[in-house]
C-alpha positions in Angstrom: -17.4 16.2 -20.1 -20.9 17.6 -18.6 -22.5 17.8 -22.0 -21.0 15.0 -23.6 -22.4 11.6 -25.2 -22.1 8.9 -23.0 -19.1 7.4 -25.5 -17.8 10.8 -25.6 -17.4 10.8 -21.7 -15.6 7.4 -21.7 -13.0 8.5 -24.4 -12.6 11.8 -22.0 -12.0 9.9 -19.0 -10.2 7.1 -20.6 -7.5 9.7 -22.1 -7.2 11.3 -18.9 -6.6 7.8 -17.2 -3.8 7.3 -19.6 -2.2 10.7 -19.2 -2.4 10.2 -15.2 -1.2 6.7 -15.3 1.5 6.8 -17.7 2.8 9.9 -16.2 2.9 8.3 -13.1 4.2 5.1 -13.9 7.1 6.2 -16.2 9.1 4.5 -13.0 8.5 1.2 -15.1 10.9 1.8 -17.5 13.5 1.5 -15.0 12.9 -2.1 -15.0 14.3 -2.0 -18.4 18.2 -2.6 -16.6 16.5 -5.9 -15.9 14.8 -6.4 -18.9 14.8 -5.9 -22.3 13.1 -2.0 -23.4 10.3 -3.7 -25.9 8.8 -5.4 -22.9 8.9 -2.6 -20.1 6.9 -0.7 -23.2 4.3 -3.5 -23.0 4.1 -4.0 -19.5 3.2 0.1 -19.4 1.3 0.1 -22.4 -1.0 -2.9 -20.9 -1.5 -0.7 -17.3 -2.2 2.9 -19.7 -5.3 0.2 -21.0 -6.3 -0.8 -17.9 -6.3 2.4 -16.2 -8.0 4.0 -19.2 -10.9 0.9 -19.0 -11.2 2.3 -15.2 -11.2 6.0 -15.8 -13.2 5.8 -18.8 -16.0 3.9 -16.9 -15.9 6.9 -14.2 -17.1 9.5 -17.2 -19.5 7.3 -18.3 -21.1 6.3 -15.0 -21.1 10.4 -14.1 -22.7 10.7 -17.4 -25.8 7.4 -16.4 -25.7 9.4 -12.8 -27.2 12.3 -14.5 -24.2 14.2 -14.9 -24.9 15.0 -11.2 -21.7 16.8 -9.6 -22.6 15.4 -6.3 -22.2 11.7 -7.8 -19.1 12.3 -9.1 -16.7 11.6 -5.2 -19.2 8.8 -5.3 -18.3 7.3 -8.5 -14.8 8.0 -8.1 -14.4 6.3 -4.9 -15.8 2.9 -6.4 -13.0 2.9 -9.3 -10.5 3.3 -7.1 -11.5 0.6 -5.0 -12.3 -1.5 -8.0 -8.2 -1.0 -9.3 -6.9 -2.6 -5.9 -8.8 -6.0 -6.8 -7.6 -9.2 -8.5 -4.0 -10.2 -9.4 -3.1 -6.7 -11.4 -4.3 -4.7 -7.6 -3.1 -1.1 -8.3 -3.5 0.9 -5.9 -0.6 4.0 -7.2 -2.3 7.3 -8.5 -4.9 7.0 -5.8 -5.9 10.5 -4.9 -6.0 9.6 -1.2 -2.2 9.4 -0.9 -1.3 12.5 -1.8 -2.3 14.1 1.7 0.0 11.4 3.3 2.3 14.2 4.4 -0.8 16.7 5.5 -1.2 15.5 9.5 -4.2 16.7 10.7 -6.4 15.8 7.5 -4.5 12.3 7.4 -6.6 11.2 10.0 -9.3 11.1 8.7 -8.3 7.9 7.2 -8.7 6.3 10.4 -12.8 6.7 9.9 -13.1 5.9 6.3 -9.5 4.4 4.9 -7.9 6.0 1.9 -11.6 6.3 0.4 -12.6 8.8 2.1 -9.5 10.8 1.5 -9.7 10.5 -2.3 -13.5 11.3 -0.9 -12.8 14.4 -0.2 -10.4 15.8 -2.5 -13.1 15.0 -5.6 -15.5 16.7 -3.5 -13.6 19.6 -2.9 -13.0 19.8 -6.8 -16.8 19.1 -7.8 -17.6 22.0 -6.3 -15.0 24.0 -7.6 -16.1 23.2 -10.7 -19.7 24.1 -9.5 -19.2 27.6 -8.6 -16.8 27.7 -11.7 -18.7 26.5 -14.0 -22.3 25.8 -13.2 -25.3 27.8 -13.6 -26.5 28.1 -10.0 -27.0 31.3 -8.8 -24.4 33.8 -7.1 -25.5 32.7 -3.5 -26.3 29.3 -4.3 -22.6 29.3 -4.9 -21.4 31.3 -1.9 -23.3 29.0 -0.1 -21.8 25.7 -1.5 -18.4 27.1 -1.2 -18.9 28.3 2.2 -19.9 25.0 3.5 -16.8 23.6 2.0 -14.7 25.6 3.7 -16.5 25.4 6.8 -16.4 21.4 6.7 -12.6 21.2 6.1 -12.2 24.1 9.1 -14.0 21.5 11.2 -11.7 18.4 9.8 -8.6 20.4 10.5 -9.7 21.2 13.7 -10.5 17.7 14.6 -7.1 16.4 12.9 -5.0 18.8 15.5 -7.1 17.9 18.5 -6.3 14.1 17.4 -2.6 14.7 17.0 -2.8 16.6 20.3 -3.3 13.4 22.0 -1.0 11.3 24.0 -0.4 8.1 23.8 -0.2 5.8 27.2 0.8 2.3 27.1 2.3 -0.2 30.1 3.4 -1.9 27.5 6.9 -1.1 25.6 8.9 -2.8 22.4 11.9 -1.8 21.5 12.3 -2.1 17.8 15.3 -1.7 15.3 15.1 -1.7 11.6 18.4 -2.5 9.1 18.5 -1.1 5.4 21.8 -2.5 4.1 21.3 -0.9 0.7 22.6 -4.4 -1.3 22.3 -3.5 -4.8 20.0 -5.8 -6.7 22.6 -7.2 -9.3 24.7 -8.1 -6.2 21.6 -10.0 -4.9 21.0 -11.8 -8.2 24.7 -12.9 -7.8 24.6 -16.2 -6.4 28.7 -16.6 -5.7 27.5 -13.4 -3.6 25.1 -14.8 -1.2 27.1 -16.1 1.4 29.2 -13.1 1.9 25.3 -11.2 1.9 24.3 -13.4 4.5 27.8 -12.9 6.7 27.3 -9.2 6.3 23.5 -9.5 8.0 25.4 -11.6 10.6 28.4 -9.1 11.3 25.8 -5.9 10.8 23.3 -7.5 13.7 26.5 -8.2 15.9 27.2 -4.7 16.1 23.7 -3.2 16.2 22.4 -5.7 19.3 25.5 -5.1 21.0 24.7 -1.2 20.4 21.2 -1.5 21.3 19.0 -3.6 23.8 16.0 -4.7 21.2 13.8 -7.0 21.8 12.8 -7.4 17.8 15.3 -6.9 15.1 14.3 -6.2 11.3 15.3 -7.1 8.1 14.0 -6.5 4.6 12.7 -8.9 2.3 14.3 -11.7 0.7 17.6 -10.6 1.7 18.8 -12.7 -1.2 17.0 -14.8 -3.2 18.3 -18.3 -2.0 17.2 -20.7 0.0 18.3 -19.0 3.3 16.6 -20.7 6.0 18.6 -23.7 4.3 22.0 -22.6 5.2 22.6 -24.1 8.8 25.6 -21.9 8.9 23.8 -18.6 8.8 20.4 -19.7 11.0 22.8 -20.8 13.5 24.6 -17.7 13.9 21.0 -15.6 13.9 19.7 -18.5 16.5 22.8 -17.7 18.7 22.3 -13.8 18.6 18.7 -14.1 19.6 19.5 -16.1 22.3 22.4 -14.1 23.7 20.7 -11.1 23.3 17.1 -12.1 24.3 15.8 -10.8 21.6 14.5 -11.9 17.9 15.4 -11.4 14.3 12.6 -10.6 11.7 13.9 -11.4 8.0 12.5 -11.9 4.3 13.1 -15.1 2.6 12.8 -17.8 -0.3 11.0 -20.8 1.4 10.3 -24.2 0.1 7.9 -26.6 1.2 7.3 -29.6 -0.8 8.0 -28.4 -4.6 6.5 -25.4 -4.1 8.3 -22.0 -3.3 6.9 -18.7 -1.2 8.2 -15.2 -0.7 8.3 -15.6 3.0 8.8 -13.5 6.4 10.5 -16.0 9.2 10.8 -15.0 12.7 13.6 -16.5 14.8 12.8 -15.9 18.7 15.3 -17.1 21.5 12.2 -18.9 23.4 11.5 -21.2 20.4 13.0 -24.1 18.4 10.4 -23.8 15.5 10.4 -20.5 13.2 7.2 -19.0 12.7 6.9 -18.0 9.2 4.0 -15.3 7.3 4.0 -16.9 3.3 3.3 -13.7 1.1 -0.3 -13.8 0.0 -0.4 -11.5 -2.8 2.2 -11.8 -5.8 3.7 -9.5 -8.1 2.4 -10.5 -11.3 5.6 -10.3 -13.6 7.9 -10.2 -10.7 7.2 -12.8 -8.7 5.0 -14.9 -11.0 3.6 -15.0 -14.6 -0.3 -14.2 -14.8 -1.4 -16.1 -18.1 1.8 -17.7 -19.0 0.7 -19.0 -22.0 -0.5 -15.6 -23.3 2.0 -13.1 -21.2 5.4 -14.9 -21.2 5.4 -14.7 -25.3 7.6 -11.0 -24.6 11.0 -11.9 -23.3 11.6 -10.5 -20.2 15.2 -11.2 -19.6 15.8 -12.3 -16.3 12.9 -9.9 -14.4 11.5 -13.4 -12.8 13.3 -16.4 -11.8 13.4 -19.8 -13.6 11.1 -20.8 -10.1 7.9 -19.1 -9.7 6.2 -18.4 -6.1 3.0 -19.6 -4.8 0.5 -17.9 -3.1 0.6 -18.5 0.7 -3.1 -19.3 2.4 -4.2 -17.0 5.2 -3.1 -13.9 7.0 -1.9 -14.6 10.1 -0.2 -12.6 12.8 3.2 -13.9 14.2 3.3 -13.2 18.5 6.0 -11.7 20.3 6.0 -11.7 24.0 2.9 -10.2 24.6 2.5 -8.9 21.3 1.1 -9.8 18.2 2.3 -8.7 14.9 1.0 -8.6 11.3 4.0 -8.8 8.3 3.3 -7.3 5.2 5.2 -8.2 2.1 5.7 -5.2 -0.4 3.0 -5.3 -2.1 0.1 -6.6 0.9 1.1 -3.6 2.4 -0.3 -1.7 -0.8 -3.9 -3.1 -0.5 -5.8 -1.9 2.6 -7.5 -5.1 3.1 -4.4 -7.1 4.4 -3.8 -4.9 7.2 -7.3 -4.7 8.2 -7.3 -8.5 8.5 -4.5 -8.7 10.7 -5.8 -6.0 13.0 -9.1 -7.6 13.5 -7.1 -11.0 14.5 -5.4 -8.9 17.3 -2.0 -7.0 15.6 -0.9 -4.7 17.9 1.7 -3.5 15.3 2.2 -3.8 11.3 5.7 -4.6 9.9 6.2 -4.4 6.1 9.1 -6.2 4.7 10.2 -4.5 1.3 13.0 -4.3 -1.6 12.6 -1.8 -4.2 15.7 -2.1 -5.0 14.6 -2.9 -8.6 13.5 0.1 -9.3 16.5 1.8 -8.7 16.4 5.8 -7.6 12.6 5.8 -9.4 9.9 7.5 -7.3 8.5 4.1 -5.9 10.0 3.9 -2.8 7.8 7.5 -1.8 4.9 5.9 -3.0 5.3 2.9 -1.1 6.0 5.2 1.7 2.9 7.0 1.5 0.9 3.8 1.6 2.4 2.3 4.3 1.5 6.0 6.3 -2.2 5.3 5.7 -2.3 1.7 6.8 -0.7 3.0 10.1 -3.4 5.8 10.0 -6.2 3.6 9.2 -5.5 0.9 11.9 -4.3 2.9 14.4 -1.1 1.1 14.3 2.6 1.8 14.3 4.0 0.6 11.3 7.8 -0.2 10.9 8.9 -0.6 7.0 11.7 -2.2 6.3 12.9 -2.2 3.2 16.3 -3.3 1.5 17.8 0.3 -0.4 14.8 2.8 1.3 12.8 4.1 2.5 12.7 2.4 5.8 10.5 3.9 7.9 9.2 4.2 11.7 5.8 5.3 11.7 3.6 6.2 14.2 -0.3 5.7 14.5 -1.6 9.0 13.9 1.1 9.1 10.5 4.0 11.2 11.7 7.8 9.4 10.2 9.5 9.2 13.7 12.5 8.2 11.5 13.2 7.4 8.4 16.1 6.0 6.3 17.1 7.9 2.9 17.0 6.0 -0.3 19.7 4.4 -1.2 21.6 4.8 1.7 22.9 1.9 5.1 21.6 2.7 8.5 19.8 1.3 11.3 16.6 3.0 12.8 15.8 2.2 16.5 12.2 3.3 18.4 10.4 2.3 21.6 6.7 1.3 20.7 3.8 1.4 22.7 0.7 -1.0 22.7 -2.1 0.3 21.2 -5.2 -0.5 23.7 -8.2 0.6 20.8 -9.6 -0.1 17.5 -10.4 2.8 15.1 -13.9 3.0 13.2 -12.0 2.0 10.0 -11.1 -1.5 11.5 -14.5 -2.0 13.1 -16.6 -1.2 9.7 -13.6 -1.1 6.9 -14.8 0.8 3.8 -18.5 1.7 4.5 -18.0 4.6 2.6 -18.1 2.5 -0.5 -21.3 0.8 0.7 -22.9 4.7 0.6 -21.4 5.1 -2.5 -23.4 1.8 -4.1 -26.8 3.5 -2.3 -26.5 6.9 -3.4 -25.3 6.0 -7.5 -28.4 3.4 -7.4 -30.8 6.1 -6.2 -29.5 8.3 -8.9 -29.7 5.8 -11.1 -33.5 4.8 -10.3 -34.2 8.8 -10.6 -32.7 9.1 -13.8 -34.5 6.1 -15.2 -37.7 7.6 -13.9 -37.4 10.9 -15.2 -36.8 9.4 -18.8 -39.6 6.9 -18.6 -42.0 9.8 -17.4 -40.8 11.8 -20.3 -41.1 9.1 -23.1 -44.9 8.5 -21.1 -45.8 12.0 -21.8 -45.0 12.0 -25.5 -47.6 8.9 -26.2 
């Protein structure tokens, strides 16, 4: 790629976009149970172009930059961000998440986000490739490298120190999470429902009368009725909350007017109303068609419902006692921005309803895992995922699973958390990195152009 064409670069970055996308997002196919094959080829067809659009533009940008090696982290940090806009966000293959298991370099997401992770790792590479491949001298090259490993020495270091530390709060909730593993045809069942909704019923007898909690957590849309509609089953939760002193957390269908929402109601025993958090951000294709008059040619089967959602209008955190809560719905929790939003209005904790159920035994669930890790690492927040077949998760602030639930598996996961008392730099100046990023590419940029114009000067 370093002495390509500029179009030569873009086809070299776009086929490698395609090979990393569509080796990671074979998981699509899966869908195909729910759809017919001919459409899940489409669907990942349509994200191998997108990707290779994105991954193409890196090469060609490293190429404008110069072909400067130090650019390239730079550059790279701006696509990824660029993928996790709009209505087809995708935030999967980004480099950052692959250190969600690696502690003590993990936090330095709470500085700089995800970013700064994929950051990093493209740094670490570039100069790889430098004292690979470049023609700097032997200790030029030492140097370089040296440096490198003296910087991560120093991050490690810092990443035990911060694990090292203790975490002191006055304030206590006592949490417990429910993965019922319903299998999705089951769910799509509606003569099923109502023994789906006695099961939640029976299941939260026995767990509050197991456990003193003062919140109790369900996945989203435990099925895809109308269940805040049946006075039956919101009875029965209204009645355990209140003889338990505690509340239910639970995903739902909601209706107001004509429209419908993917929604997250909480049912407290101190109030008659039910607070409610209407998903923001849609699943194009699974919870609404982008385009429909261009994208719902392709048949696909039954994948969304006769009734599409809307979007719900504003993030806003749901209290509890003294706390205050922000609920993420699958695919919010994905996107760094949501949780940043709700931890600037006050969330003490994140809780991210899910049901990837869909996609069967596919690797999705570990992906979504490792997302939700870096928004509790980012924010300095526990974050409790919840999520219909796995994995449901208890995670602390600093990343570490306290407890997790196996895919594909029934169980109920129980924690005390405390009540975080500070913001990290991350929430105070979200993705600054990317604001260095736009500086540094435009000075190379201006150099670049100045260095051609001299030359084309001094051949007059």
């Amino acid at each position: 790629m370093h002495r390509s064409t500029p179009l030569r670069s873009a086809i070299k970055g776009g086929l490698f976009g395609a090979i990393l996308i569509g080796s990671t997002h074979i998981w699509v196919f899966k869908l195909s149970y729910w759809a017919d094959r001919l459409s899940m080829t489409l669907l990942w067809l349509g994200l191998l172009g997108v990707s290779s659009f994105f991954y193409g533009s890196v090469s060609s940008c490293f190429h404008g930059a110069g072909k400067k090696l130090y650019c390239l982290p730079f550059i790279w940090v701006l696509a990824e961000w660029a993928r996790t806009l709009g209505p087809f966000a995708n935030a999967t293959a980004n480099l950052g998440y692959s250190q969600y298991l690696n502690r003590p370099i993990l936090q330095l997401a709470s500085i700089g986000g995800v970013s700064l992770l994929s950051f990093i790792i493209v740094s670490v590479n570039a100069v790889g490739a430098f004292v690979i491949l470049g023609k700097g001298s032997k200790k030029t090259k030492s140097i370089l490298m040296g440096l490198m490993i003296l910087l991560l020495g120093l991050i490690y270091t810092w990443g035990l120190y911060k694990l090292s530390l203790s975490e002191n709060s006055s304030s206590m909730l006592n949490i417990g999470i429910f993965q019922p593993n319903h299998a999705q045809q089951d769910k799509l069942n509606p003569s099923k429902w109502k023994a789906i909704r006695q099961y939640y019923i029976q299941k939260s007898q026995d767990i509050l009368a197991q456990h003193k909690l003062d919140l109790l957590i369900f996945p989203e849309t435990i099925t895809p009725g109308l269940n805040t509609q049946d006075s039956l089953f919101m009875n029965s939760l209204k009645d355990l909350a209140k003889t338990h002193h505690t509340s239910i957390l639970f995903g739902t269908p909601t209706q107001k007017e004509r429209l419908f929402f993917n929604s997250a109601v909480l049912i407290t025993h101190q109030k008659i109303s039910n607070p409610q958090h209407d998903k923001v951000h849609l699943m194009p294709f699974g919870e609404y068609w982008p385009v429909p008059s261009i994208l719902k040619t392709p048949s696909f089967g039954k994948f969304i419902s006769e009734t599409e959602y809307s979007n719900g209008n504003a993030i806003s955190p749901l209290t509890l006692r003294d706390w205050t809560f922000g609920t993420l719905i699958c695919l919010e929790s994905m996107l760094p921005y949501y949780s940043r939003s709700y931890v600037q209005q006050g969330a003490d904790l994140l809780v991210c309803l899910a049901n990837v159920a869909w996609f069967l035994d596919s690797p999705v669930a570990e992906y979504h895992l490792a997302m939700t890790v870096l928004r509790a690492v980012e924010h300095q927040r526990y974050l409790l995922l919840a999520s219909n077949s796995g994995i449901s998760a208890v995670i602390d602030s600093n990343g570490r699973l306290i407890q997790t639930q196996p895919l594909l598996t029934s169980g109920v996961l129980t924690a005390h958390i405390p009540k975080p008392s500070t913001l990290s730099v991350y929430t105070h100046y979200g993705d600054w990195l990317l604001g260095l990023a736009v500086c540094v590419l435009l000075l190379a940029y201006i150099k670049g152009f100045l260095r051609a114009y001299r030359g084309m000067y001094n051949q007059i």
